[in-house]
TIMI-121378 format. One record per residue (C-alpha): chain; residue number from 1; x, y, z. Coordinates in pm, whole numbers, plus 50000, padded with zeros to 5 digits. Example, Ala and Ser with C-alpha at 12.3 -4.5 7.8 and 13.67 -1.06 7.14 Angstrom:
<atoms>
- A/1/51230/49550/50780
- A/2/51367/49894/50714
</atoms>
This chain:
<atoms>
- A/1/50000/50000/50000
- A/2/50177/50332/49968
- A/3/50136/50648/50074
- A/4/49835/50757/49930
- A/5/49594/50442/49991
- A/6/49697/50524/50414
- A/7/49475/50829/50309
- A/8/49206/50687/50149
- A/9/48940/50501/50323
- A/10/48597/50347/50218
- A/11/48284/50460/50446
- A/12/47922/50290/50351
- A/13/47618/50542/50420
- A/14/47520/50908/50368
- A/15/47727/51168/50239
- A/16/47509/51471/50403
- A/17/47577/51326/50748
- A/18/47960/51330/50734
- A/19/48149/51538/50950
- A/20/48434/51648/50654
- A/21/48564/51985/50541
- A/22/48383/51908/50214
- A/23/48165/51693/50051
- A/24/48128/51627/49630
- A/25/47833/51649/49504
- A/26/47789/51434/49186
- A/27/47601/51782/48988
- A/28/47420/51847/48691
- A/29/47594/52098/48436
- A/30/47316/52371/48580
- A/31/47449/52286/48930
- A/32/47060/52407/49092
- A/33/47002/52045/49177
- A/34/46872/51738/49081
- A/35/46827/51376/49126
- A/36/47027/51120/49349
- A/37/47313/51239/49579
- A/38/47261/51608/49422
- A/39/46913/51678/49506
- A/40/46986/51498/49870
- A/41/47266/51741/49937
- A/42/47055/52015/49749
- A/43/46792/51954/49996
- A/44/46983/51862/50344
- A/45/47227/52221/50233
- A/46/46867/52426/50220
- A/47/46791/52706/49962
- A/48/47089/52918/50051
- A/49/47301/52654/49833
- A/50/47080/52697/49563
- A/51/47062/53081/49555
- A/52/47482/53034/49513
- A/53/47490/52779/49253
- A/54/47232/53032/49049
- A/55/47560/53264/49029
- A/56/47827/53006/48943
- A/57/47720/53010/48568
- A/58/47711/52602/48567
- A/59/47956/52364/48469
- A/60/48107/52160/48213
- A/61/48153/51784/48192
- A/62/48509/51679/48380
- A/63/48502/51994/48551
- A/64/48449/52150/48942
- A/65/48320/52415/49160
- A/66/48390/52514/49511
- A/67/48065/52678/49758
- A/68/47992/52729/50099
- A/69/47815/52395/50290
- A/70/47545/52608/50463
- A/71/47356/52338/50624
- A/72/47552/52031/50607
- A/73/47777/51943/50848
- A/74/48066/52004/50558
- A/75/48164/52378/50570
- A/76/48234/52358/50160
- A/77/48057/52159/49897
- A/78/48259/52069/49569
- A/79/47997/52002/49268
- A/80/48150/51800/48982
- A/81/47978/51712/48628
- A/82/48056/51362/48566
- A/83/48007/51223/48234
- A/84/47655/51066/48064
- A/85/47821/50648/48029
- A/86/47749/50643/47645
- A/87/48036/50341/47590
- A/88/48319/50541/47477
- A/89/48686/50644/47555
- A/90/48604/50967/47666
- A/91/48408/50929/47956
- A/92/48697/50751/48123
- A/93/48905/51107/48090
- A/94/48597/51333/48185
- A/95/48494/51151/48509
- A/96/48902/51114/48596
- A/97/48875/51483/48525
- A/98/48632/51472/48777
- A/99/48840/51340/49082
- A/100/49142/51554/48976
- A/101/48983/51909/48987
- A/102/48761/51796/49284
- A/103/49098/51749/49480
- A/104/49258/52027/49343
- A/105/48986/52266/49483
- A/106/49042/52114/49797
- A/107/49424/52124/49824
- A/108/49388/52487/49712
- A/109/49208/52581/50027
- A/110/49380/52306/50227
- A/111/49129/52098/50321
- A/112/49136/51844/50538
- A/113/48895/51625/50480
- A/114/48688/51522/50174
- A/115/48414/51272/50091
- A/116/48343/51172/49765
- A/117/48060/51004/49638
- A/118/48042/50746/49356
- A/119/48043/50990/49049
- A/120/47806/50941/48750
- A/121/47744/50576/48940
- A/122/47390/50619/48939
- A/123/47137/50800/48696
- A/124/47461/50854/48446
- A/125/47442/50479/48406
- A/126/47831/50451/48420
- A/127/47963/50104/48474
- A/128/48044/50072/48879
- A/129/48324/49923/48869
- A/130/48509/50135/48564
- A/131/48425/50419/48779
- A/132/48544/50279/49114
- A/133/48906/50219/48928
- A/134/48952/50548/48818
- A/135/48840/50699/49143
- A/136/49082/50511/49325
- A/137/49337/50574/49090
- A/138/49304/50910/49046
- A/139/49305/50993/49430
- A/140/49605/50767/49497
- A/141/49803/50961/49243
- A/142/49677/51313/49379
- A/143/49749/51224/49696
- A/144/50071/51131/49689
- A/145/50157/51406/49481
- A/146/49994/51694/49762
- A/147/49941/51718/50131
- A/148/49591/51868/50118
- A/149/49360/51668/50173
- A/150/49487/51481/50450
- A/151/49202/51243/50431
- A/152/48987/51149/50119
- A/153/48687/50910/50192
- A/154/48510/50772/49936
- A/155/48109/50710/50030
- A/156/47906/50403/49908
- A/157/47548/50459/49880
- A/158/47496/50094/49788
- A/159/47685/49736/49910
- A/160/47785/49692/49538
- A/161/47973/50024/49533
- A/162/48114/49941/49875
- A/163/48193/49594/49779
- A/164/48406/49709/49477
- A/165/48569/49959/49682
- A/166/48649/49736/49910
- A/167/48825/49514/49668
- A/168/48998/49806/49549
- A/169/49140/49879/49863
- A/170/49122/49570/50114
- A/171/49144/49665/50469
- A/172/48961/50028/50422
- A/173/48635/49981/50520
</atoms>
């Protein structure tokens, strides 16, 4: 295991409850909400994340933006526009795109702590465990690359997502 993977832990349950510096919200391009893990945080933030996200202008596919947590018990919430699965090469750079910008955002304001939910996993219909590769793979190599964030958890909001975590990393959970 090296350096990284110390940092990098699996947790099973929901992302709005976690006691993190920031949480990712798997967004829509709009970023005013939606279905899944982004209406839950949507709705468990209240309306005062909404009214933000109205003046962010969206957000492109493979890309992230940074806003205040209002109420969650996260103090920032990181909104990332995975990629539609359509069976092609390019979703594998867009949702790794994903990860990489998501992390960036929070070693820029040295964060501590960040959870990350299973992007594009659900509704987007990308294959679970494509995505849970890349995730791990793209936080290992952030991570041991930069000090911020100190901790990275990844959140499964199913037992297949944490099972293939969990193969991914044995000895996390």
């Amino acid at each position: 295991m090296n350096a990284g993977a110390r940092r990098l832990r699996v947790v099973y349950g929901d992302i709005t409850r976690l006691e993190v510096d920031a949480i990712v919200n798997a967004a829509n391009s709009t970023l005013l909400g939606g279905g899944g893990v982004d209406g839950t945080i949507h709705q468990a933030a209240g309306p005062e994340l909404l009214a933000e996200c109205r003046t962010l202008g969206g957000c492109p596919p493979g890309q992230s933006k940074l806003t205040r947590g209002y109420r969650l018990p996260a103090r920032w919430v990181i909104h990332t526009v995975g990629p539609i699965w359509r069976g092609g090469e390019r979703e594998d750079e867009l949702l790794a795109s994903c990860y990489r910008t998501a992390l960036a955002l929070a070693a820029d304001k040295h964060l501590a702590s960040v959870a990350f939910p299973a992007i594009s996993c659900g509704a987007y219909g990308f294959p679970i465990p494509r995505a849970c590769r890349i995730a791990v793979r793209e936080i290992e190599a952030f991570l041991a690359s930069s000090p911020h964030p100190a901790r990275v958890d990844l959140v499964a909001f199913d037992e297949v997502v944490r099972q293939e975590y969990a193969a991914l990393l044995p000895g996390s959970v």
